[in-house]
C-alpha positions as CSV (number, residue, x, y, z in Angstrom):
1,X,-141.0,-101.0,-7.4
2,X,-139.1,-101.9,-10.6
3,X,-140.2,-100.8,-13.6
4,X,-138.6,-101.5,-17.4
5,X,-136.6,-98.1,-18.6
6,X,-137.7,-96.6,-15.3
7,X,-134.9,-93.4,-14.4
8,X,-132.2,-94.8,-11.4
9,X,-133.8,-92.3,-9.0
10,X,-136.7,-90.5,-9.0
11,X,-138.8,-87.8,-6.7
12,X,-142.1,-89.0,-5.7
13,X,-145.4,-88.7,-3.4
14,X,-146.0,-91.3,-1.0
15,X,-148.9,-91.0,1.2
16,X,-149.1,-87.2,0.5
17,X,-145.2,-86.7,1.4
18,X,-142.4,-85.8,-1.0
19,X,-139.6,-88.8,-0.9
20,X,-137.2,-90.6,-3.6
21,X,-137.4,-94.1,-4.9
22,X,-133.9,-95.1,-5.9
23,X,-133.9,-98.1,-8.1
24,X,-130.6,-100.8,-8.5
25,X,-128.7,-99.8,-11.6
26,X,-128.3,-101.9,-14.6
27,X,-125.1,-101.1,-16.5
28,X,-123.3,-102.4,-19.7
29,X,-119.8,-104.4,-18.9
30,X,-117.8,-101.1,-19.8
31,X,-119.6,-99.2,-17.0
32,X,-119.0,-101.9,-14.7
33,X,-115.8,-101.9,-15.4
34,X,-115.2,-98.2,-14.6
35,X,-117.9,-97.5,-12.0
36,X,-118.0,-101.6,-10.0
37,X,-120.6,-103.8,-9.2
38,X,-124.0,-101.8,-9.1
39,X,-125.5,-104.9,-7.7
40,X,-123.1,-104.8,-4.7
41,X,-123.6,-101.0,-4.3
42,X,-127.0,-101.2,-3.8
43,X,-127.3,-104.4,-1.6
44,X,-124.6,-102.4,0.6
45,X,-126.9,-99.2,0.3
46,X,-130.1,-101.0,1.4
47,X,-128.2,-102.8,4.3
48,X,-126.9,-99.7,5.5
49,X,-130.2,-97.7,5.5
50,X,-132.0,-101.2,7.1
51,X,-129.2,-101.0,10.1
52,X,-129.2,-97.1,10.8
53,X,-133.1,-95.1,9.7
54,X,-134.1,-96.6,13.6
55,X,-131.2,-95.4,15.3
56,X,-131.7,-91.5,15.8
57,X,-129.0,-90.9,13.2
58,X,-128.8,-88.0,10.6
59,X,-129.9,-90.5,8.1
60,X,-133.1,-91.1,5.8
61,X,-136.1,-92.5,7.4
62,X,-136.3,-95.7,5.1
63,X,-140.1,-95.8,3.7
64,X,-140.2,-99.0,1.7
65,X,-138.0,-101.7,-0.2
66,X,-137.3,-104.8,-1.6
67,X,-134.7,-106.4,-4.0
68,X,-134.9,-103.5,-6.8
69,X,-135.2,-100.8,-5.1
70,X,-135.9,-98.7,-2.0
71,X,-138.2,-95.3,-0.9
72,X,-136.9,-92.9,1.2
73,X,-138.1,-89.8,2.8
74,X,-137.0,-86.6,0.8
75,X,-134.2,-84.6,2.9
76,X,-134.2,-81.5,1.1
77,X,-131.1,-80.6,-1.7
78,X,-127.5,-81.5,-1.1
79,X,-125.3,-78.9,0.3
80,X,-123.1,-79.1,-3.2
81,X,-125.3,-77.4,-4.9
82,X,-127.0,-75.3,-2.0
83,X,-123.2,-73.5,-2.0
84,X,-122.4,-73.3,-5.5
85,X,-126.0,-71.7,-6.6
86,X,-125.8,-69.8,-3.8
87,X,-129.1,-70.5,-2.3
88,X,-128.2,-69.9,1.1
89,X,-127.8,-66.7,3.1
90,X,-123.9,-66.3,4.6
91,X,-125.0,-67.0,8.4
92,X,-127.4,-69.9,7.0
93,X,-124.4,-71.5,5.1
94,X,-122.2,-71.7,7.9
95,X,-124.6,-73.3,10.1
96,X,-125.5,-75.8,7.5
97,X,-121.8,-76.8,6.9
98,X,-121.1,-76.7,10.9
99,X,-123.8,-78.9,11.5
100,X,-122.8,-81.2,8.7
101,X,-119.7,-81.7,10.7
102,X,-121.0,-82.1,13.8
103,X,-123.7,-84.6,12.1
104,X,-120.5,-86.8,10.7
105,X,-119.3,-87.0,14.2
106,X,-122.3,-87.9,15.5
107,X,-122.3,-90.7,12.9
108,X,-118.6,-92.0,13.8
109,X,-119.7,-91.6,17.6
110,X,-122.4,-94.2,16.9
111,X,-119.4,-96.2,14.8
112,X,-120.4,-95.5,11.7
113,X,-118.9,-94.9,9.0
114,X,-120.3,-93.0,5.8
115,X,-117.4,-94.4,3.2
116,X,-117.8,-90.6,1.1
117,X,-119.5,-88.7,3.3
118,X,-118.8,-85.2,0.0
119,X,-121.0,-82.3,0.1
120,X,-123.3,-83.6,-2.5
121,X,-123.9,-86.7,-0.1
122,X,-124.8,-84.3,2.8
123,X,-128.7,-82.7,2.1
124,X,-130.1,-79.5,4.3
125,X,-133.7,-79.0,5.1
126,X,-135.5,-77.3,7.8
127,X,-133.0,-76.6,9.4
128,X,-131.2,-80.0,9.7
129,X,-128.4,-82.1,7.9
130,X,-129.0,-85.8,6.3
131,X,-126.4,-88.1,5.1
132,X,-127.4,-89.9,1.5
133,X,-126.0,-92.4,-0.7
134,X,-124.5,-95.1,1.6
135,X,-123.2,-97.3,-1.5
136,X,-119.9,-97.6,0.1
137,X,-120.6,-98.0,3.7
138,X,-119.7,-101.5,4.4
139,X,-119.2,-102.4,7.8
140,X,-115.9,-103.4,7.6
141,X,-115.2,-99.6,7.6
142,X,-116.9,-98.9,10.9
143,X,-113.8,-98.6,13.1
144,X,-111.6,-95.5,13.7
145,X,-109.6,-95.7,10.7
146,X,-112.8,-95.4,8.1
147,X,-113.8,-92.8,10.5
148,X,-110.5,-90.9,9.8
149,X,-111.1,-91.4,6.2
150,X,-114.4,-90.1,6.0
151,X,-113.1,-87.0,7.8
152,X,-110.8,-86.2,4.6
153,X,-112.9,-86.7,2.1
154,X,-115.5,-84.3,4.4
155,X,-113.1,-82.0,5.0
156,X,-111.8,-82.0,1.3
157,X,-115.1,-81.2,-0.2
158,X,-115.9,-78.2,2.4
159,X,-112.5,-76.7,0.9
160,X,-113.2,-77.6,-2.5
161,X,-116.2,-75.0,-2.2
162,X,-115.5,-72.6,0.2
163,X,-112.3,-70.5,1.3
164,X,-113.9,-69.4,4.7
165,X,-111.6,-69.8,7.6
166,X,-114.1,-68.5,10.4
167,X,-116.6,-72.2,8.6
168,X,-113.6,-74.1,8.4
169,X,-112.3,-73.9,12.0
170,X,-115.7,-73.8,12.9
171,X,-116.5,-77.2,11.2
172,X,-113.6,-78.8,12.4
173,X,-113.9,-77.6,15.7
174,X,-117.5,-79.5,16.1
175,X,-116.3,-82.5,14.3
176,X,-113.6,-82.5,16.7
177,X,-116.1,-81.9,19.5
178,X,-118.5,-84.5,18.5
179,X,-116.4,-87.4,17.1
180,X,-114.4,-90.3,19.3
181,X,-111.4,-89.3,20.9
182,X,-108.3,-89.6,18.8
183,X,-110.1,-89.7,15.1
184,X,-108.4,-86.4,13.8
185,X,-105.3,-87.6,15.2
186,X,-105.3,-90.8,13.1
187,X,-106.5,-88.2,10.1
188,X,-103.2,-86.1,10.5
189,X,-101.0,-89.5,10.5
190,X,-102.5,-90.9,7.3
191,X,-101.4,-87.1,5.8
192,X,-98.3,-87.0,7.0
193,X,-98.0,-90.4,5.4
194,X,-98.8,-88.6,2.4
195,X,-97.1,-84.8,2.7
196,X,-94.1,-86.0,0.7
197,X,-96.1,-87.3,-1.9
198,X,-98.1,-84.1,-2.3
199,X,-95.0,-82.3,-2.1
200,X,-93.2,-84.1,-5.2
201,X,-96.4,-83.3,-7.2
202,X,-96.9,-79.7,-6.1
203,X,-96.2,-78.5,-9.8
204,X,-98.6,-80.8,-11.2
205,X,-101.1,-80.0,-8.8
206,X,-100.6,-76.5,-9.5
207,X,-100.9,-76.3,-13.4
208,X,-104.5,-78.3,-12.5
209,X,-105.6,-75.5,-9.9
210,X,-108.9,-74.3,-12.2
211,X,-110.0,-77.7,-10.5
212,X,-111.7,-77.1,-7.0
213,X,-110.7,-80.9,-5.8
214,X,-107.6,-80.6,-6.7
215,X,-107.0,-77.1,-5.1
216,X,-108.3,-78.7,-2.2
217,X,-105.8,-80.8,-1.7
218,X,-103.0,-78.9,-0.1
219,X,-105.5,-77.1,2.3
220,X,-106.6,-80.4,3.2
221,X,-103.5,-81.5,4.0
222,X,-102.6,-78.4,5.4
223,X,-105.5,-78.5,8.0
224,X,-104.8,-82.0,9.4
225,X,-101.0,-81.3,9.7
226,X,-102.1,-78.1,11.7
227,X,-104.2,-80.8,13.7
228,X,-101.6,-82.8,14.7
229,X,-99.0,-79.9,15.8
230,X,-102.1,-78.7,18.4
C-alpha cells in the first residue's frame, strides 16, 4: 500500500465505500527531532486499531494493513472543524459533543485509553462519534491515571471551542456517567497539583488569551476543581 511520494493520508474507495489509507511517515532528522519517532507512532497506531476495531468500541472498523500503511473505514469529519465552520445545527452540536463524552467513557470503561483524545481526533457521522489517530495510545496508559489524562485534554479542547455551559455540564455529566468510578476524581487531583502553577502564570496566560488553548486553560482547571468540591 506504499507508494514513492504518495501523500501521508489519503480518502479513498474500497469496494464501493469511502475510507482513508494512512501511510507511515517518512521525515528528515529535524522533524524527528521536533515531532518523535514516526516509525514508533505508527506501529503504536496499527497495534491499537488491531486490538480494539473487534471490540464494539467507537473506533474505526480497520479495513486492511501491513507494515506501511493501514485502510480504514471513513467516519465522517472531525468535530474541530464541524464546530468552528459551523456545520452543525445548535441541538445537533450538543448531541455530537455529549456523545463524544460519553463515547470517551465508554472507551476508559473498556480500559482504554485514547492518549489525545482533542476534538479533531473525535469524527461525527450519522449520527455517531469515532475516535481517530491512536499514535499515542500505548498500553501502558490503559489504567485510571491515562484515563484521567485523557479526560483533560477532552475536556480542554471542548472549552477551547465552545463557551456553552448547558454542553459543558452536559458533557461531563455523561463522561461522568459512563466512565469507571473515581476517574474525574483522579482528574481534579492532578489539577490541584497544578492550580498554583496556573495561578503564578495567570498574567502570562492572560496577555496570550487571542489563543483558544490557552483560554482554555483556566476553565479547565476551573471545571475539575468544581469536580472535586461535589
Amino acid at each position: 500500500m506504499s507508494a514513492p511520494n504518495a501523500r501521508r493520508i489519503e480518502r479513498l474507495t474500497l469496494e464501493g465505500k469511502p475510507a482513508f489509507l494512512k501511510r507511515r511517515e517518512r521525515l528528515p532528522l529535524r522533524m524527528r527531532l521536533q515531532k518523535g519517532n514516526p516509525d514508533k507512532a505508527f506501529r503504536t497506531e496499527r497495534s491499537a486499531h488491531l486490538r480494539l476495531s473487534n471490540r464494539g468500541l467507537p473506533v474505526p472498523r480497520l479495513l486492511r494493513h501491513d507494515d506501511e500503511a493501514f485502510v480504514t473505514a471513513d467516519s465522517g469529519p472531525n468535530l474541530q472543524m464541524l464546530v468552528r465552520k459551523g456545520r452543525l445545527q445548535p441541538a445537533e452540536q450538543h448531541d455530537a459533543l455529549l456523545a463524544a463524552a460519553t463515547g470517551l467513557g465508554v472507551l476508559h470503561a473498556a480500559g482504554v485509553s485514547h492518549g489525545r483524545p482533542g476534538l479533531k481526533d473525535i469524527c461525527w457521522k450519522d449520527g455517531r462519534v469515532t475516535f481517530v489517530d491512536f499514535e499515542r495510545a500505548l498500553p501502558r496508559r490503559d489504567i485510571p491515571s491515562g484515563h484521567a489524562m485523557d479526560a483533560l485534554v477532552f475536556f480542554h479542547s471542548l472549552l477551547s471551542e465552545i463557551d456553552d455551559p448547558a454542553t459543558i455540564d452536559g458533557a461531563r455529566a455523561v463522561y461522568v456517567a459512563a466512565a469507571p468510578d473515581g476517574i474525574s476524581d483522579i482528574a481534579a487531583r492532578r489539577v490541584r497539583l497544578i492550580a498554583p502553577i496556573i495561578a503564578v502564570l495567570h498574567p502570562l496566560l492572560g496577555q496570550m488569551n487571542h489563543k483558544a488553548e490557552f483560554r482554555a486553560i483556566i476553565p479547565t482547571v476551573a471545571l475539575f476543581r468544581a469536580q472535586r468540591t461535589q
